[in-house]
N, C-alpha and C positions, 0 to 999 in steps of 0.2 A: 504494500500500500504506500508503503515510504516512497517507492520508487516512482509510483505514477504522481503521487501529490505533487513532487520534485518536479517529475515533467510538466506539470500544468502550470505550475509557478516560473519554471523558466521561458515558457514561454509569455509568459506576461511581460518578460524584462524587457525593457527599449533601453535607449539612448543613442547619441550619436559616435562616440568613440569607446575603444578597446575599456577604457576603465571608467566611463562614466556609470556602469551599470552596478558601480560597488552600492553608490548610495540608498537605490530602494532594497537589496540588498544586508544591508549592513543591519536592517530589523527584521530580519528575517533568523531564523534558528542557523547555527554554523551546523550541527549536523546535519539539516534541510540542504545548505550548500553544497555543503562537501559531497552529500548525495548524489548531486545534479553532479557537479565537476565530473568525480568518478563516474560517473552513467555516461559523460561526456568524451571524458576521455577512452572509454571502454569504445564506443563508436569511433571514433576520431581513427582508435588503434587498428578496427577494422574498414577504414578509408584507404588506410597508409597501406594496410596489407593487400588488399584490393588494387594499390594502382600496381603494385611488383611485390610476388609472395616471398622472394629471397633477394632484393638489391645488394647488389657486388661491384656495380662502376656509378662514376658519374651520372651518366645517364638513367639510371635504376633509381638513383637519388634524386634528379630530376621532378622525374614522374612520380616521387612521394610527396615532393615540394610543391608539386602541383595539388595532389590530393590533399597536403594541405589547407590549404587555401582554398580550395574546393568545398571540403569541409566548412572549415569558418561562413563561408557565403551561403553555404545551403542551409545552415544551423545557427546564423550568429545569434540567436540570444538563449543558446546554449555554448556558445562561444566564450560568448562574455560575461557568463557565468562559470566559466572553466578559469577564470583568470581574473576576478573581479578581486577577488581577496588572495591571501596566503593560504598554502595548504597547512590544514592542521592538523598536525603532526599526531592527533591523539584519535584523529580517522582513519584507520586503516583501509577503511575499502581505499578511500582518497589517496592515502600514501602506498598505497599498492598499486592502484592504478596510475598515479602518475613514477611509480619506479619502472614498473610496466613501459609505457610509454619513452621514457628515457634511456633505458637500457636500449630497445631498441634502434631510437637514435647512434648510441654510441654503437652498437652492435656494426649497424650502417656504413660508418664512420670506418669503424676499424677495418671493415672487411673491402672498402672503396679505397680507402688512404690508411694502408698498413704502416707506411711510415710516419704518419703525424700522431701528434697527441690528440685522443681519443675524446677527452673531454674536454679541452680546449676548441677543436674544430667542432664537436658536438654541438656545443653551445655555440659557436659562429654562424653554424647552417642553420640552428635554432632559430637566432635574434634575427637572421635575414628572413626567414621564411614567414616568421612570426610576425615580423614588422610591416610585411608584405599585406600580410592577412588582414591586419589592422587598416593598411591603409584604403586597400581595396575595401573594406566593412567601411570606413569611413569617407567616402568619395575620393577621396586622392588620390586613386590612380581610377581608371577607366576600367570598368567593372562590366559593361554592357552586353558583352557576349560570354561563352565560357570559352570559347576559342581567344579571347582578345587574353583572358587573365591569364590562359595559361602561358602563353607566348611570354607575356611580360615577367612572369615565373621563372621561365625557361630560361630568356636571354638574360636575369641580375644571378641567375645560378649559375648558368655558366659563366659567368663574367667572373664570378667567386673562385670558381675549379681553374680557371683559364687566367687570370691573372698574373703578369711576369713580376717573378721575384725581380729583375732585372730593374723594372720599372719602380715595383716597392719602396726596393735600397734607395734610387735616387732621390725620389719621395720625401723618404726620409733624414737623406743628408741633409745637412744643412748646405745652403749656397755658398759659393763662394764670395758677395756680396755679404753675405750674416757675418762670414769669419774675419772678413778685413776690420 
């Protein structure tokens, strides 16, 4: 019964960005939350497995980045109820299902880029795919078709995977103007 109450109530939440949905939220039960989150992420997880049941390259991770985002747009106010608040650590279904979720990010990670750090790119593919989500949920980027978002998905992921160390370093030197 928990579950479906959960569902009725998230879909009541609006707003216009990723975190405006904490405030009618925030009088709401955190176990009622945490519900929705983990019911949320339990789907999300079978999105992600849905676009590639075993992702092993770039492009395998792609097409999860898609389905995320995909997600977010089919489901945002179960979206933004997965991410309104913090998870509370003393919800297991919650903390299970967002270690759930995680692991198989790094899982992803590990078995696409065997040489990087695991949890470090984990969290990079995250905050890109994530910010993506948000912005598409919240007008800023061009949302109109599902062919348009995924494209837009497609080409900042690859730009991630594709980007020249080469270019980075420079980047990041300082100019020769700064040192004089």
């Amino acid at each position: 019964m928990l579950a479906a109450e959960a569902r009725a109530l998230s879909d009541q939440v609006t707003g216009r960005s990723c975190r405006s949905a904490s405030r009618p939220w925030r009088q709401r039960s955190g176990r009622l939350v945490s519900s929705v989150a983990a019911e949320g992420y339990r789907e999300l997880a079978g999105y992600l497995t849905a676009a590639h049941p075993a992702p092993a390259t770039p492009d395998d991770l792609t097409a999860v980045a898609v389905a995320y985002v995909r997600f977010a747009l089919d489901h945002p106010a179960m979206f933004r109820v997965m991410f309104a608040e913090p998870c509370d650590p003393g919800n297991e279904e919650r903390v299970e299902a967002t270690a759930a979720l995680s692991e198989y990010v790094r899982g992803i990670v590990r078995d696409t880029f065997p040489d990087a750090d695991p949890d470090a790119l984990s969290t990079t593919v995250w905050a890109l795919v994530h910010g993506l989500a948000c912005l598409h949920l919240d007008g800023k980027l061009d949302a109109s078709t599902p062919e348009v978002v995924a494209d837009q998905v497609r080409t900042a992921v690859h730009a991630l995977f594709t980007a020249s160390p080469v270019a980075s370093k420079a980047a990041t030197e300082p100019s020769e103007r700064a040192r004089a």
